[in-house]
KESEGU-515213 format. One line per field, with one value per residue (C-alpha): residue number from 0; residue in three letters; x, y, z. Coordinates in pm, whole numbers. Last residue first. Layout:
n: (NUM	...)
res: (ALA	...)
X: (X	...)
Y: (Y	...)
Z: (Z	...)
This chain:
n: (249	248	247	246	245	244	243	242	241	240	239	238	237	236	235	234	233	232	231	230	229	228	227	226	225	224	223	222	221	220	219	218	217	216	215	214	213	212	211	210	209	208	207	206	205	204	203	202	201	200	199	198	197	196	195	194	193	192	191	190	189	188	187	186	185	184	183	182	181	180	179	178	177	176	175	174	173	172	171	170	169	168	167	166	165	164	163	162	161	160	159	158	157	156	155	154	153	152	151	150	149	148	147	146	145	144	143	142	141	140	139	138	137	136	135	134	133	132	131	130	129	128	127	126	125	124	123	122	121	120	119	118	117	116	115	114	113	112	111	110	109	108	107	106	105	104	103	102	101	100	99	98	97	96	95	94	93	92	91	90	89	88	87	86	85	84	83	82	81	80	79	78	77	76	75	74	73	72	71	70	69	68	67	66	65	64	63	62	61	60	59	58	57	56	55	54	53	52	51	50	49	48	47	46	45	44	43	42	41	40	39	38	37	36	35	34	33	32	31	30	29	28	27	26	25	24	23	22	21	20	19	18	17	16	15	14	13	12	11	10	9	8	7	6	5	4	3	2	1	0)
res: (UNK	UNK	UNK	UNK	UNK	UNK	UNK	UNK	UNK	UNK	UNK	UNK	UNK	UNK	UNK	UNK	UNK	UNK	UNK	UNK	UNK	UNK	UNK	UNK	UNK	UNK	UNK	UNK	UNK	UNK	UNK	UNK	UNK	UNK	UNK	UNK	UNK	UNK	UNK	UNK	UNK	UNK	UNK	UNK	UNK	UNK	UNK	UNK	UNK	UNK	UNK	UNK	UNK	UNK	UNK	UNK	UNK	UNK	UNK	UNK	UNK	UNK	UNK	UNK	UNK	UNK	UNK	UNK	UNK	UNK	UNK	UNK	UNK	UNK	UNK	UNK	UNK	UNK	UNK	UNK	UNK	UNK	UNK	UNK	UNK	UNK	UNK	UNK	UNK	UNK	UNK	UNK	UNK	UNK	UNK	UNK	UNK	UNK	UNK	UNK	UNK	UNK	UNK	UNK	UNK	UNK	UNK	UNK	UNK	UNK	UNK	UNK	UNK	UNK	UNK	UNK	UNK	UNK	UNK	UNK	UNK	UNK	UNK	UNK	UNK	UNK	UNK	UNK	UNK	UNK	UNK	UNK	UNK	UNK	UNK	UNK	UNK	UNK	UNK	UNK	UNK	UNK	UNK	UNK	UNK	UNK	UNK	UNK	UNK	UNK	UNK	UNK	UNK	UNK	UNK	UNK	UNK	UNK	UNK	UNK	UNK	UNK	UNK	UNK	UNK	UNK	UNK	UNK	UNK	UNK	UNK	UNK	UNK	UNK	UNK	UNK	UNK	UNK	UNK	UNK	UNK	UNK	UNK	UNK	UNK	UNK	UNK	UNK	UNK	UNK	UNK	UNK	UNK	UNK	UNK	UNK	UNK	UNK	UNK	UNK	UNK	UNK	UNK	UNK	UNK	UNK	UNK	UNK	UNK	UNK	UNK	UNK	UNK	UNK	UNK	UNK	UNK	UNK	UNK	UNK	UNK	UNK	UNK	UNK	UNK	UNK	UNK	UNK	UNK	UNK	UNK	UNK	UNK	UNK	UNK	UNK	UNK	UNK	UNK	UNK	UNK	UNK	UNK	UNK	UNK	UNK	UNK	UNK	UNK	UNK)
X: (869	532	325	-24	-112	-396	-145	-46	376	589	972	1137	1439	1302	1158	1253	1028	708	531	596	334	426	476	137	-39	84	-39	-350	-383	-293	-656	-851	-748	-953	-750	-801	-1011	-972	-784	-513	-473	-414	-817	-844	-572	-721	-1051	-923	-758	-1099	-1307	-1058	-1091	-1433	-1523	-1344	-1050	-776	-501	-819	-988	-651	-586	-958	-880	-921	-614	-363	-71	18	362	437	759	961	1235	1249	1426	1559	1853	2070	1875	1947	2166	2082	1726	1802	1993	1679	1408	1630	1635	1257	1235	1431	1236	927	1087	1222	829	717	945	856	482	343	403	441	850	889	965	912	557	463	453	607	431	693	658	923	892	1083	1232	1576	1453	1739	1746	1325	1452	1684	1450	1178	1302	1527	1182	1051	1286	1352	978	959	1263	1124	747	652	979	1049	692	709	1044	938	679	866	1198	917	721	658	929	824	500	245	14	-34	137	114	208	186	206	525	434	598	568	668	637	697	397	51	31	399	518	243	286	642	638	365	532	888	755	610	947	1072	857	749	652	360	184	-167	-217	-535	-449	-668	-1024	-1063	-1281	-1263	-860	-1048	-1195	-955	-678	-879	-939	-630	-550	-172	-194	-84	-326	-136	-273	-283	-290	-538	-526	-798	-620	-387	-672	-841	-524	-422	-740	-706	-394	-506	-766	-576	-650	-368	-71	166	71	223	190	189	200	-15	160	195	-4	133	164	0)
Y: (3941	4096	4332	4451	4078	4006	4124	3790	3829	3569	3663	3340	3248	2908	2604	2268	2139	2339	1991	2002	2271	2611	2742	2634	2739	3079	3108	2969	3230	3551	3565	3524	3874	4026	4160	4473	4423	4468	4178	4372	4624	4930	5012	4937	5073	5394	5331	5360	5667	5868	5672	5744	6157	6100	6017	5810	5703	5571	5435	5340	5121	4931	4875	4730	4527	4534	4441	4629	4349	4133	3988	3626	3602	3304	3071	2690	2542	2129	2280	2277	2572	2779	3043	3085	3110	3370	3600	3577	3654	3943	4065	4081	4235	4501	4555	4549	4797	5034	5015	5126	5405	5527	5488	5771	5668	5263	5103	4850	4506	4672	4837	4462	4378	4170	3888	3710	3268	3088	2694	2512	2167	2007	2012	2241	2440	2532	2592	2876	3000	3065	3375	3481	3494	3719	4007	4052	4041	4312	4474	4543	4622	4679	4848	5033	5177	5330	5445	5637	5762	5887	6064	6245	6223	6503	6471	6087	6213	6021	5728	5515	5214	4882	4552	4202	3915	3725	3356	3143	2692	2428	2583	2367	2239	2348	2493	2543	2641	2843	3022	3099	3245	3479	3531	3596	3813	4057	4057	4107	4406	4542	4279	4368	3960	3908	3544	3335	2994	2859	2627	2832	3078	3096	3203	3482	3636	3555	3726	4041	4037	4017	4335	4340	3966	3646	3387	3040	2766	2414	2258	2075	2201	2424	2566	2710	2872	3006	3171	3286	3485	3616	3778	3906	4111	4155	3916	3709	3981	3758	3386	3104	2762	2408	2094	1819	1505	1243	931	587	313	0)
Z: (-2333	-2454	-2226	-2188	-2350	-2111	-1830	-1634	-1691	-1573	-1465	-1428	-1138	-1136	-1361	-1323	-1022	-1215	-1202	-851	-783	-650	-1025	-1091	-799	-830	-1220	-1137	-850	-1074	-1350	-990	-868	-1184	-1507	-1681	-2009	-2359	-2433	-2589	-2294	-2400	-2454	-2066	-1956	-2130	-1987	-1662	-1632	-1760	-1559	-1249	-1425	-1402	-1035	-819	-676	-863	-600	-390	-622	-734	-379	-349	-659	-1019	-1221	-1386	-1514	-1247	-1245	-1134	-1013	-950	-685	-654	-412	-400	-285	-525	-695	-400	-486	-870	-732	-504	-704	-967	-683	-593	-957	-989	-634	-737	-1047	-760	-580	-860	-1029	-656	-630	-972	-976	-1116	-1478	-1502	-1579	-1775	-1559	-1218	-1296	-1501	-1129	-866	-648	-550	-546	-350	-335	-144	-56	72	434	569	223	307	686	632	354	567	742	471	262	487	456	115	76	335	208	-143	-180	224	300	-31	-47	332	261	-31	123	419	208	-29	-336	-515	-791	-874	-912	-738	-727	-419	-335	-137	-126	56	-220	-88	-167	38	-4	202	556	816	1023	1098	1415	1574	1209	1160	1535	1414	1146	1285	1603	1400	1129	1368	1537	1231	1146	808	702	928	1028	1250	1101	987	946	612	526	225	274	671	613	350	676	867	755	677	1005	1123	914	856	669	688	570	648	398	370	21	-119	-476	-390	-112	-326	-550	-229	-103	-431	-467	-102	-193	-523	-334	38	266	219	214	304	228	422	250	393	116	219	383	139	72	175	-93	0)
């Protein structure tokens, strides 16, 4: 009788967020176990009640933060087999009017936070000769976005640090991607924009740029997590991949 394998355990930052809580559901669709981190607990548990998850209190921001959550997953549902850094935020600006606070805000929560979690899990992922990292980037940090300078510098950074990585652990049984939304139609999304008729205004040009004529929904990004978290993606890592309806080409 051949025995059946322990589920897979992911921890997902930014989990109650839009795209967050899509990837959430779509991970725990394929029987895997989920940890919903997120800033607002109750946003956590919320989507962690949609898909059978862990709700987690976790600010990337803040190792100690990070530690507690980290290590209340571990504690509760075992080591953590799969990461997928999808906490974010921005608003738009002018690279000119932005100043030294927002731009550390965006850097910490885009860049460093990622940066930062994934050292936490790593450690264990190369002691257990299994991982798989999934960052959610952007099409901002692969060719650049108007108004979003810091942010298109954090997620190209976190493009290139999801490369260094890979290259470092590929021994290791560890694999290492980005999946880059294109625009898509969250709560962020919502906010960045506002309302009224210049949003309409802002938003019917993505639209029309687009080549599928429409901006993408948070459940176009969790097939693409699932795949590259699933062992049949075992010999892919350090790749860029871009869900845009066709926004960009490369």
């Amino acid at each position: 009788m051949v025995e059946e394998s322990a589920p897979r355990t992911a921890f997902v930052t930014g989990g109650g967020g839009g795209i967050g809580s899509a990837i959430c559901q779509s991970l725990s669709a394929t029987g895997v176990r989920v940890a919903v981190a997120d800033l607002d607990f109750k946003r956590a548990s919320d989507t962690a009640k949609s898909c059978e998850g862990f709700p987690v209190e976790l600010d990337v921001m803040q190792p100690i933060s990070l530690e507690k959550a980290a290590s209340d997953v571990e504690a509760e549902i075992g080591p953590v087999d799969i990461l997928v850094n999808c906490a974010g935020w921005e608003r738009f600006m002018p690279f000119v009017d932005t100043d030294d606070e927002f731009m550390d805000r965006v850097l910490e929560i885009n860049l460093a936070g990622p940066m930062r979690v994934t050292r936490r899990f790593l450690v264990p992922m190369i002691s257990r000769g299994y991982g798989r990292i999934v960052n959610i980037a952007s099409d901002a940090g692969r060719v650049g976005s108007s108004l979003e300078a810091i942010y298109s510098g954090a997620k190209g950074g976190l493009i290139s640090f999801t490369k260094t990585v890979a290259r470092e652990v590929a021994r290791n049984g560890i694999t290492a991607n980005c999946v880059c939304p294109g625009p898509t139609d969250t709560p962020l999304m919502k906010e960045i924009l506002g309302e009224g008729e210049r949003a309409d205004r802002v938003l019917g040009a993505i639209v029309k740029a687009v080549p599928m004529k429409r901006i993408g929904v948070p459940e176009d990004l969790g097939p693409a997590v699932v795949f590259l978290a699933s062992d049949g993606a075992a010999f892919i890592t350090g790749q860029t991949l871009s869900v845009s309806g066709g926004l960009t080409m490369a």
